[in-house]
N, C-alpha and C positions, 0 to 999 in steps of 0.2 A: 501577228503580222506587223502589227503598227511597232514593236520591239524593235525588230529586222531592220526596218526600215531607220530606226533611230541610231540603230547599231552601224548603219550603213553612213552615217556622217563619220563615223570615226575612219574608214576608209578614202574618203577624201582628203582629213586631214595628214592623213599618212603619206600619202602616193597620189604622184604629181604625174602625168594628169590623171585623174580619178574618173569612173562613169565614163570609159570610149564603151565606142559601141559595139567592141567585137573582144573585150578582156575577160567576159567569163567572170567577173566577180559575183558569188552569191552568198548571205549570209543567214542563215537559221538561227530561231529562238525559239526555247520550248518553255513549257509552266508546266508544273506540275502539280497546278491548281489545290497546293495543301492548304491554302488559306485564302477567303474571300479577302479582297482587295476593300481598308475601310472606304478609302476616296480614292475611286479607280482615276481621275485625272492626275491629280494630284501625284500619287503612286509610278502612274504610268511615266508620268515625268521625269519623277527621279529617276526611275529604273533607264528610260533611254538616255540620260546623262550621263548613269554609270555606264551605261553599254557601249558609248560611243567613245569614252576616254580610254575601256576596256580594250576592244578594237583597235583606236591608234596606240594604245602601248602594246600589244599583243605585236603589231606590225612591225614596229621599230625595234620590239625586242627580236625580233627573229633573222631581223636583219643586220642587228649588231651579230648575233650568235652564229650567222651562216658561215661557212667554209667554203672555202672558194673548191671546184673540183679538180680532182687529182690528175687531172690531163693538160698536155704539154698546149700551150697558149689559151689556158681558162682565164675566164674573167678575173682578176683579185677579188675579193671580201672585201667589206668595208675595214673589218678592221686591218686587214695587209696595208689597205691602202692609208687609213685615220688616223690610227692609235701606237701611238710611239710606245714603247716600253720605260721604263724608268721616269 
């Protein structure tokens, strides 16, 4: 749980405002406990540091990658809207 929870700081780096009260964000972490942890704080620490940077790149890459939908006055994509070509 404590994971999830560390994982869930990379969500508010991502997305502005993060934590409203009615968005439905939730995020899962599982172990599958192959190896006793030597310094479970320790451990724990780095792992929620990996998980939170994981989370906000996960975020921002899926938002570069989206496509806008194929219906007449859809939103643009970021990239329609950012990324110049050449």
């Amino acid at each position: 749980m404590r994971l999830a929870i560390m994982a869930h700081d990379g969500l508010g780096r991502a997305v502005l405002p993060a934590h409203a009260p009615l968005d439905g964000d939730t995020i899962f972490a599982a172990a599958t406990g192959f190896r006793p942890m030597s310094d479970p704080v320790i451990e724990l620490t780095e792992l929620g540091h990996y998980a939170t940077q994981v989370m906000a790149r996960a975020i921002a890459r899926g938002v570069y990658e989206a496509a806008a939908l194929p219906v007449p006055g859809a939103q643009p994509s970021w990239r329609d809207r950012f990324v110049t070509s050449g």
